[in-house]
C-alpha positions, -999 to +999 in steps of 0.1 A: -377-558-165-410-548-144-428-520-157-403-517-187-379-496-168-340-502-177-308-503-158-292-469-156-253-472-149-218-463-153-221-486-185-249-463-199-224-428-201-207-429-234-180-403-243-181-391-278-146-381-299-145-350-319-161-364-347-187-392-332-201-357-322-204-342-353-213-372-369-242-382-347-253-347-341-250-327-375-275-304-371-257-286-343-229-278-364-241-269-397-281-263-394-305-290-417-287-311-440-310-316-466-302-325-508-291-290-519-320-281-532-326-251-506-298-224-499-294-232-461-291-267-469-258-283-449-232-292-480-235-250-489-227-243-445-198-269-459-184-247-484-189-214-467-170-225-435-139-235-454-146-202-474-146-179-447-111-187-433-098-179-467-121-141-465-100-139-431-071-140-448-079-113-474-096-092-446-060-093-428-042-081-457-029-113-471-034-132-510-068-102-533-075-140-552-093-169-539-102-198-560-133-226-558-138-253-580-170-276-576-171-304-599-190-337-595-201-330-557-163-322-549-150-289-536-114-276-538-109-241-524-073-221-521-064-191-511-034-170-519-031-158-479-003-168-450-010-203-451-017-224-416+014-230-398+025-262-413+037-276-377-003-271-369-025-282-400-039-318-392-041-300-357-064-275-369-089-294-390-093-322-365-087-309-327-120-287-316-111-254-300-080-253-320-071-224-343-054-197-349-086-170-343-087-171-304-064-147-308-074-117-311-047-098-322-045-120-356-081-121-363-098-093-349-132-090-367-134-125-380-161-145-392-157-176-375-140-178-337-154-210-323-124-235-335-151-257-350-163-253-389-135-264-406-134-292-380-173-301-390-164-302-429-137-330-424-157-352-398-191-348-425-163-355-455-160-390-471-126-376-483-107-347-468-077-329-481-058-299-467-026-285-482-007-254-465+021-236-483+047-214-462+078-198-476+091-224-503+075-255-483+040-272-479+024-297-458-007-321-470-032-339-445-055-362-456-087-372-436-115-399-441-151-390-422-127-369-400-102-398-390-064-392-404-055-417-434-019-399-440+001-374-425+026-363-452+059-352-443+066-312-451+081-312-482+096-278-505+074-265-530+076-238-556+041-228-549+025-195-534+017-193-495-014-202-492-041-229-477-060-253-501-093-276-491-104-299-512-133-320-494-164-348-506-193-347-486-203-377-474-232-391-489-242-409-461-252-382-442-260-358-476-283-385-491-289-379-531-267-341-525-263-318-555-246-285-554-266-259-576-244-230-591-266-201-589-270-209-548-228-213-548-227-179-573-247-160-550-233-170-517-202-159-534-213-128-554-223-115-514-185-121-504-172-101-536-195-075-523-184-068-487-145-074-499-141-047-525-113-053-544-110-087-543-114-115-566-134-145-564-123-170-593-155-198-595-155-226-620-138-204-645-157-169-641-145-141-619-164-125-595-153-087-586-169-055-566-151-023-563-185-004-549-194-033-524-227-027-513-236+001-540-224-024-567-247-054-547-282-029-550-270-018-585-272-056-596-299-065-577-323-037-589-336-022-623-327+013-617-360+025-637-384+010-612-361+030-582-381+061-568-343+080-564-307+064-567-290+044-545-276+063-515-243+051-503-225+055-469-193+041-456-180+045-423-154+028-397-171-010-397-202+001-407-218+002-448-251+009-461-266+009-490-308+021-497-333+030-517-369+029-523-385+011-550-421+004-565-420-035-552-444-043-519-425-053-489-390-048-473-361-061-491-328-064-468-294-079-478-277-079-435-240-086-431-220-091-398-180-097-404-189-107-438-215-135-431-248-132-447-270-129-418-302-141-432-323-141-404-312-104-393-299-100-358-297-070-335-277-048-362-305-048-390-332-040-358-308-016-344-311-003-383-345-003-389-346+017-359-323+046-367-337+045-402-372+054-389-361+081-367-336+099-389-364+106-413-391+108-391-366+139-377-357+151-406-392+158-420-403+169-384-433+139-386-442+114-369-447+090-397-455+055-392-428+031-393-443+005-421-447+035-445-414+048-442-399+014-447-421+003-470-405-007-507-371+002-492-345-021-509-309-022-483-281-033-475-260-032-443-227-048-428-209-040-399-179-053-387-179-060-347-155-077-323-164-115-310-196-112-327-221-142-308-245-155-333-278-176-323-264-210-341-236-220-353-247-215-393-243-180-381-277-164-398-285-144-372-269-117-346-274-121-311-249-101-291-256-065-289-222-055-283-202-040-317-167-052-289-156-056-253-162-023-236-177-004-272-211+014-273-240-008-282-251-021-315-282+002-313-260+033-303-232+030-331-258+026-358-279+045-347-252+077-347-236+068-381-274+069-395-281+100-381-256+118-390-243+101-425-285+098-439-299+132-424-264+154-438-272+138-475-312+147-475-299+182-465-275+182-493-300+159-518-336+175-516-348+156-541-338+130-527-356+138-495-390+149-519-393+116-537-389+094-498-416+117-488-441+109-514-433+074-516-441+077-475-474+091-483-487+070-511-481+042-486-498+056-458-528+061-481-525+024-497-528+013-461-555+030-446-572+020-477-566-020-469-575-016-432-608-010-440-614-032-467-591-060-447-615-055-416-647-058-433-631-089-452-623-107-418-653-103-403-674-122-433-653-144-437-652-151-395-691-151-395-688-175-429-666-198-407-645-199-440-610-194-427-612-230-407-626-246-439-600-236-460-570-239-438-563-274-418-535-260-397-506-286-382-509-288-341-472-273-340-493-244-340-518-248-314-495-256-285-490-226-255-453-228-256-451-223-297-474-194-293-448-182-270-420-186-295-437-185-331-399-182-346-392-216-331-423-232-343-424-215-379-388-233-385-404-267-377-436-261-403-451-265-439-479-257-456-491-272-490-513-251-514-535-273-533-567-271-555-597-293-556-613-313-525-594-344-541-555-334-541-565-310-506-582-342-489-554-370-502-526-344-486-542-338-455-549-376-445-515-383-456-498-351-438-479-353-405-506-331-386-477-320-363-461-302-384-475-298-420-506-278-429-528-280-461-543-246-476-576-256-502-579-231-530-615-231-548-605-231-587-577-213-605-566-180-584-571-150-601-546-135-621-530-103-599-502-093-618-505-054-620-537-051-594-535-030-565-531-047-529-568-034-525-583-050-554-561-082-538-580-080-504-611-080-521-606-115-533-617-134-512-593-168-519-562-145-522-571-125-492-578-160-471-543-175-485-530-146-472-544-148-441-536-186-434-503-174-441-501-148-416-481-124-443-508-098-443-488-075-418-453-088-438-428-114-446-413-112-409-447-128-397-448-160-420-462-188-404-443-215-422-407-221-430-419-234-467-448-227-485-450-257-513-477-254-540-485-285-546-506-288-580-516-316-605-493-324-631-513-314-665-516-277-679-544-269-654-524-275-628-495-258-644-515-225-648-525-227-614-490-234-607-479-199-627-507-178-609-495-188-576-460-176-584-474-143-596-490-136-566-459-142-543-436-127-568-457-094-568-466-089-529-444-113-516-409-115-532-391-118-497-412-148-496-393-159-525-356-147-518-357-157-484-362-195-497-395-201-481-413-211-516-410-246-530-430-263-560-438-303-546-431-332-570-455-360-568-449-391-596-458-393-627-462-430-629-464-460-605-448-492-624-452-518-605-455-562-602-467-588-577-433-580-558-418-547-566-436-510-571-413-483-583-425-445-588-416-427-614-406-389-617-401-389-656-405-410-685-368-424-684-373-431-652-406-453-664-386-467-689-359-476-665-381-497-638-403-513-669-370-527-679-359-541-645-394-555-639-385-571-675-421-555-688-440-576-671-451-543-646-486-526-644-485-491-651-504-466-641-503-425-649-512-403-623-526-372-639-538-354-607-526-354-570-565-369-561-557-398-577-528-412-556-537-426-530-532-413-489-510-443-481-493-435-511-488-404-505-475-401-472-442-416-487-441-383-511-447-355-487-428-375-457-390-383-456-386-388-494-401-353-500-394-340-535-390-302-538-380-276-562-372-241-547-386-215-566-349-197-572-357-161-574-319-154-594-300-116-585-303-102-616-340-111-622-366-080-627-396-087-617-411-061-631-401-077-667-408-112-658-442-107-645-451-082-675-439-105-702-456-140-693-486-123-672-495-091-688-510-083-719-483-088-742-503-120-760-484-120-798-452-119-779-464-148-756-481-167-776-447-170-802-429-182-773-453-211-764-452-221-802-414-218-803-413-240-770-444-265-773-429-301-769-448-333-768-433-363-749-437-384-777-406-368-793-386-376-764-388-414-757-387-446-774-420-463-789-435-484-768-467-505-760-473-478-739-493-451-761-509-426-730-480-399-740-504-397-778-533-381-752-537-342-752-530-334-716-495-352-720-487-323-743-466-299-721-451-261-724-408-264-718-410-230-699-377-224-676-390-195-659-414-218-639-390-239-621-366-205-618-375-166-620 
């Protein structure tokens, strides 16, 4: 037509069924879909939406067991509670707004009350099962990418009341998925922990609490690097844990109705709130926030009434409301903090001693980096060095993101690289909307056990820091993932190493919130007049040499200058490889850090001997002899893919 318009008519509006919706429009159900390989990825929303109907149950009184099997991509969870009404189960897994939660008399406090999650997990499903036991008879369901392949009739059973899922992801939609156990574990460990008493049976181990949120610090810290034990208060829908440690940062676990609120809400600000003013009036000071909160490690959960969360992945809080007609989220926590924390530094003055001087020795710490942080800015400023090392994505630039820097933050990536190569392949293969490249000038230096001053003195750490925009905290991050993206020999792995140190030791939340990734780029491009294949390993090598039936040029990338920007943009676009730096619950840092970064070299050095493997050991002979070179020699070191 002229002036390419198009006809807009009746024929144009399109009604979409339950699950065309969900289908076309994931996202809006379950957040980012992604492989699995980050903890907000959609197949682990999947799993927790099934899994909070069964915490519903236990939090009403009914079934202390609940059991989740994930084997092969597949998920089977039951519960041990009422069981859905049988007359109503293919009903409530494929009929939006349907359920059994709108009232509010049955589930009060629940997790979920929109009708929709379990709905989303059978409309994303290749295969979907559901199986409700009630009183000596059960009823099965079973659903195919949310349409119904067969309606059993209710038959008697000698099992116990209950519900059981059992669901496949489709793979259409989860492209190359993989559930890993320790993201599962933990998701789970959290539930254990705001459901004392009951028990969580996973893949064969069983997860317990009978402490909740005392027994979640307790594993989550080394008591010898706490400035006081963990102080414990429980109250009518209200728990807190705290403590102050020796770590930089702020360290929160939040919790509304159970859910892990990752990205806080109104009930962790209405806590860091109270927090601050309880001691500030206790002491009779007006300390600054940031030193009374800095190195806390806490915990809170409150139970509320129709809780409204800003998405439907429910990570954050938005209502302010703890129920219809009750006082305000900032006034109930605020009262159970002032009374509950300011009675136990009366009763613990200790206690109360060891807060203050942790208070001080911050206050100093950061008067100290003002100064040196100011000076540092304006050199670099009149160097013009913070635009050279940083090429920032446009994401950035815009009026409106400046606006709403959550928003854009969520949308962006930076890549840390080294060397005017690997930085200047990156950055004219990047999508400048919405990925950034950071240049580091040679290997960082090594900060394990330096002070944040000394750190502010360096001048690469100090500008990393700034590109960042973590110099004020975590909350302020510029960038949903941080990737270090390094060269594939041991330079690049010790570079690689030193990086983690540095966010491990003044930047764990980085870490733990699942902002910090590690990029893989191929090892090997095999490749004839028709077909190129890239290789990851050398099976995978092996592999495409043998479907190219060896007739295939191959060529070994040993750094990320030497692949090519059109090349490239194919490795950091939609085929992206990742690996999350997993910072694991039990880990102490402390430890970690000391052993393979401090001075402990006999000890060290033994392990790299015990460990040193060359690839040659590993594959078949071949024509191909570059594994015989030196820099294929590589050190097998688990605690660099997870800490």
């Amino acid at each position: 037509m002229a002036n390419g318009q198009v006809n807009y008519t009746e024929d144009n509006i399109r009604s979409l069924d339950w699950k065309e919706h969900i289908r076309m429009r994931p996202g809006m159900y379950i957040g980012k879909l992604g492989d699995g390989s980050a903890p907000d990825d959609g197949i682990y929303v999947l799993v927790k939406e099934v899994f909070d109907n069964a915490i519903d149950e236990f939090v009403m009184g009914f079934g202390k067991n609940i059991e989740v099997k994930i084997e092969e991509g597949i998920v089977q969870i039951r519960d041990y509670g009422r069981g859905i009404p049988l007359g109503k189960v293919v009903d409530c897994v494929s009929k939006i707004n349907t359920g059994g939660k709108y009232d509010s008399k049955a589930f009060k406090k629940s997790v979920g009350l929109n009708g929709v999650g379990t709905k989303a997990v059978n409309a994303l499903s290749n295969y979907f099962k559901v199986q409700a036991v009630r009183e000596g008879k059960t009823k099965v369901a079973e659903f195919e990418q949310g349409n119904l392949l067969k309606d059993h009739r209710i038959a008697k059973t000698k099992e116990e009341n209950g519900t059981i899922v059992y669901f496949k992801p489709d793979d259409s939609i989860f492209k190359n998925y993989r559930f890993r156990p320790e993201f599962i574990e933990n998701q789970l460990w959290n539930y254990a922990y705001l459901n004392a008493g009951l028990k969580i049976h996973f893949n064969g181990n069983i997860l317990y609490s009978k402490n909740g949120l005392l027994d979640l610090l307790n594993k989550r810290t080394n008591p010898e690097n706490l400035r006081y034990p963990i102080i414990h208060m429980k109250g009518e829908d209200i728990e807190v844990a705290l403590t102050h440690g020796n770590q930089y940062g702020e360290q929160y676990y939040s919790f509304v109705n159970g859910q892990n609120t990752t990205q806080g809400g109104t009930h962790l600000n209405a806590y860091k709130e109270a927090l601050v003013n309880t001691i500030r009036g206790f002491f009779n000071k007006n300390y600054d926030a940031k030193d009374i909160r800095s190195s806390i490690i806490s915990a809170v959960s409150v139970r509320v009434e129709e809780p409204v969360f800003e998405s439907q992945t429910k990570t954050k809080l938005g209502s302010d409301k703890v129920g219809p007609g009750g006082p305000t989220m900032r006034t109930f926590i605020n009262d159970f903090i002032k009374t509950h924390l300011d009675n136990f530094l009366h009763r613990n003055p200790e206690v109360a001693q060891s807060i203050e001087k942790r208070i001080k020795q911050s206050e100093r710490e950061r008067k100290e980096i003002a100064a040196i942080k100011k000076e540092a800015n304006q050199k670099n400023r009149k160097a013009n060095i913070h635009n050279k090392k940083l090429r920032d994505c446009r994401v950035h630039l815009t009026d409106s993101n400046r606006k709403h820097p959550e928003e854009s933050r969520l949308k962006t990536t930076i890549f840390i690289t080294e060397g005017d190569s690997a930085s200047g392949s990156i950055t004219k293969a990047r999508d400048v909307q919405t990925q950034a490249v950071f240049s580091l000038r040679g290997k960082p230096k090594n900060c394990f056990g330096l002070t944040r001053k000394e750190i502010y003195q360096n001048e690469e750490l100090h500008l990393l820091q700034h590109a960042l925009n973590v110099e004020d905290g975590v909350d302020f991050l510029k960038f949903n993932q941080v990737v270090i993206a390094t060269d594939a020999d041991v330079d690049g792995m010790h570079i690689r190493l030193l990086l983690l140190t540095f966010f491990l030791q003044y930047f764990p939340d980085l870490v733990r919130n699942g902002h910090l990734y590690i990029l893989e780029t191929p090892l090997f491009r095999v490749r004839d007049k028709k077909d190129t294949f890239y290789c990851y390993s050398e099976a995978e090598k092996q592999e495409a040499t043998k479907k190219l039936r060896g007739k295939a040029e191959i060529t070994r990338f040993k750094g990320l200058g030497e692949i090519s920007p059109n090349e490239f943009g194919d490795f950091i676009g939609e085929n992206i490889k990742l690996e999350p730096v997993i910072l694991q619950k039990d880990t102490d840092l402390e430890e970690v850090l000391s052993y393979y970064m401090g001075k402990n070299t006999p000890n060290r050095q033994r392990f790299i001997i015990d460990n040193l493997r060359i690839e040659k050991d590993e594959i078949e002979d071949t024509d191909d002899k570059s594994y015989l070179k030196p820099e294929t020699e590589k050190v097998s070191d688990p605690e660099l893919e997870y800490v």
